[in-house]
N, C-alpha and C positions, 0 to 999 in steps of 0.2 A: 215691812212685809215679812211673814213665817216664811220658813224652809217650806212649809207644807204648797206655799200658796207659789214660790218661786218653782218648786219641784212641777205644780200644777199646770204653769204658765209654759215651761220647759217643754213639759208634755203635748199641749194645747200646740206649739210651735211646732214639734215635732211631727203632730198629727198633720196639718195642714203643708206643712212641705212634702210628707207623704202623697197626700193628698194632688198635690200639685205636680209632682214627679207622676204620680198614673196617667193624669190629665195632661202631661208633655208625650208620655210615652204612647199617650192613643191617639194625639194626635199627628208622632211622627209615622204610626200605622197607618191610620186614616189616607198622609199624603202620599204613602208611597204603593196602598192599595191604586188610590186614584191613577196614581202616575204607571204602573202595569196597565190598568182597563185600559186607561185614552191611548198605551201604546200601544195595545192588542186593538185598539178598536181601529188605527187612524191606519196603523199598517196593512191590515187586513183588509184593506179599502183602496189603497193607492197603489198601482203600480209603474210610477214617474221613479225616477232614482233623484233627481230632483226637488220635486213634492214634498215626496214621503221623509230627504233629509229638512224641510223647512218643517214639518208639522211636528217629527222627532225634537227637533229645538223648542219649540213653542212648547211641549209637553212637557218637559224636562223644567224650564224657565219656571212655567207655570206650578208645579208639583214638586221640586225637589232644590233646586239651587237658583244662584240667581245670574248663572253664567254656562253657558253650553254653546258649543261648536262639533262638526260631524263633519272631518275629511273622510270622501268616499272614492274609489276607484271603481271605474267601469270601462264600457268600451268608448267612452265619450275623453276618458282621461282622468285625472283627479279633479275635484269637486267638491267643493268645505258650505258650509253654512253655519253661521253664528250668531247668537242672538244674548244683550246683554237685559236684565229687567230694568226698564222704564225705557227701554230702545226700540225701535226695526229692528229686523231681520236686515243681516247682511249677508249675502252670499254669492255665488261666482258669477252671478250674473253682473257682481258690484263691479268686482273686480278679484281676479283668475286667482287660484294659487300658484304662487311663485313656488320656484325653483328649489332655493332653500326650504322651504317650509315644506315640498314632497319628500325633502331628504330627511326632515325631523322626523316625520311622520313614519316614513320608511324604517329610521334606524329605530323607533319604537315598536314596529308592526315585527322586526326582524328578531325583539327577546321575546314577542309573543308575553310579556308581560306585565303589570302594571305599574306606572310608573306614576308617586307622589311629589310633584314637584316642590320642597320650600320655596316661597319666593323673599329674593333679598329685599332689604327697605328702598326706600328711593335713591337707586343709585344706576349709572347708565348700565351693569350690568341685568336687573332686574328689566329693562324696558329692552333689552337684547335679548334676552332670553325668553319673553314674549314675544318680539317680534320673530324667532325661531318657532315658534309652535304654531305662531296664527298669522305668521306672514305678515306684509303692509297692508293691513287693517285697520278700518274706524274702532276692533273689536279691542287695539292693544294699548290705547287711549279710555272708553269704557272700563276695560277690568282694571284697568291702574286708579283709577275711581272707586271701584269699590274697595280696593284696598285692600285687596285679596293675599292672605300669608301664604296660601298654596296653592297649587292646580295640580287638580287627577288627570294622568291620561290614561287611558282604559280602549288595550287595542280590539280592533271587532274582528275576530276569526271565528271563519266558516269554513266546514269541509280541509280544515288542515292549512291554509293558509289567510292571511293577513287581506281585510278588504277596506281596512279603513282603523280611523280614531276618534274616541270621543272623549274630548277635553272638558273639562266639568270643575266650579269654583264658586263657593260662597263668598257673600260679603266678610271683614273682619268680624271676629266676634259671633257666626253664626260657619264656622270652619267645622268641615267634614270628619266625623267620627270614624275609627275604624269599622266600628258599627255598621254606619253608613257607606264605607268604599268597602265593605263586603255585600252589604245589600248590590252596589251598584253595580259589583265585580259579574254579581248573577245577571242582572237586567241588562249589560252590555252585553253580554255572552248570547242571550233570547232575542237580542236587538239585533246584533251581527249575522243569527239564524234568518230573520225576517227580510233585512236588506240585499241577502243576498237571494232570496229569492227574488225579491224588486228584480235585483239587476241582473237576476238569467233572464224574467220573464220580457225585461226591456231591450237584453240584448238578441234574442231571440226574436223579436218583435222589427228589430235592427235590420237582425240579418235576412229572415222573411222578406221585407221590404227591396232591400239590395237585389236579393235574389229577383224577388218578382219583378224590379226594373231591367236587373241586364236578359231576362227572356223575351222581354219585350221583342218583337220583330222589326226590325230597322225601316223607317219611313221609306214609301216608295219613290223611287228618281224616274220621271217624266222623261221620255224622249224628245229632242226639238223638237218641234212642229205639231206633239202628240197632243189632242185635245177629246176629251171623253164626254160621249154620247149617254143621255138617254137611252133605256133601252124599253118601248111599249111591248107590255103584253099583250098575245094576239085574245082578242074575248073566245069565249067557249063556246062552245056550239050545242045548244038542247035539243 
């Protein structure tokens, strides 16, 4: 083979990894266009605190990684939902956030920053330090399956303080770009604006409620022997 024809082939390679690189880069556009819409569309639609964290996971799963959970704070308490890809949904309904894992959650809500966890190989430290962020979980058995090197946590502040956290993790081999935990760094921030309105509009909705029961008027109490009459109207007279 000439220098000419190697030089040509070099080129030809060249071309088509270019090629292939545009086609990676508009597709990672494409999913993370999609993944704002369906977050704009599903929030803008729900006001459960709830709900709105199961469909945020589902969005996420589906458009961007393939591991998401969303501890949120309201006047109900803390509240997480989790979701691994090719799983259910797990969330507090499964079973409650524990104790520990409000305090994880808390001490990252308290830098207000974001935190890129490494994760160790399989060692009982690595599956302790899952079960710190996601609690006693079906979710810290799934992500040890994917075999995940890292976990983002990405605190959600609204109005100046801490409402919550979204832990977010690829499979091996398909690990979070800074790229990508700057994109996310924004869509948590847009997220955090959204759920918190969820949860005025829910806690409002709360307190409403309260309020309307305790004005209620207290049942009336019957004297012994008191028994109520009919009372006919006399007809009218034309």
């Amino acid at each position: 083979m000439t220098d000419i024809e190697n030089a040509t082939d070099r080129g030809a390679a060249a071309h088509w990894d270019d090629v292939g690189d545009d086609l990676d880069a508009a597709a990672v556009l494409d999913e993370r266009e999609a993944l704002q819409q369906h977050l704009g569309e599903v929030l803008g639609a729900v006001h459960r605190p709830a709900r709105a964290l199961e469909l945020t996971v589902d969005t996420f799963v589906d458009h961007a990684v393939d591991f998401a959970q969303v501890a949120l704070h309201s006047h109900q308490g803390w509240m997480s939902v989790g979701r691994t890809r090719g799983h259910d949904l797990v969330g507090e309904r499964d079973r409650p956030i524990s104790r520990r894992q409000a305090e994880a959650v808390r001490d990252v809500l308290a830098r207000q920053a974001p935190e890129h966890w490494l994760l160790p190989p399989e060692t009982p430290e690595r599956e302790d330090m899952l079960r710190q962020l996601l609690g006693e979980s079906p979710l810290v058995g799934q992500l040890t399956a994917l075999d995940a090197t890292s976990v983002l946590s990405l605190p959600l502040v609204a109005r100046g303080r801490g409402i919550g956290l979204l832990t977010l993790a690829r499979a091996r081999g398909r690990d979070l770009t800074p790229d990508d935990v700057t994109f996310l760094e924004d869509v948590a921030h847009r997220l955090a604006v959204a759920l918190d309105v969820t949860i005025v509009v829910a806690d409002n909705r709360h307190a409403a409620t309260t309020l309307r029961t305790a004005l209620l008027p207290p049942p009336c109490r019957r004297a012994p022997g008191w028994t109520s009459r009919r009372t006919t109207a006399w007809p009218r007279r034309r």
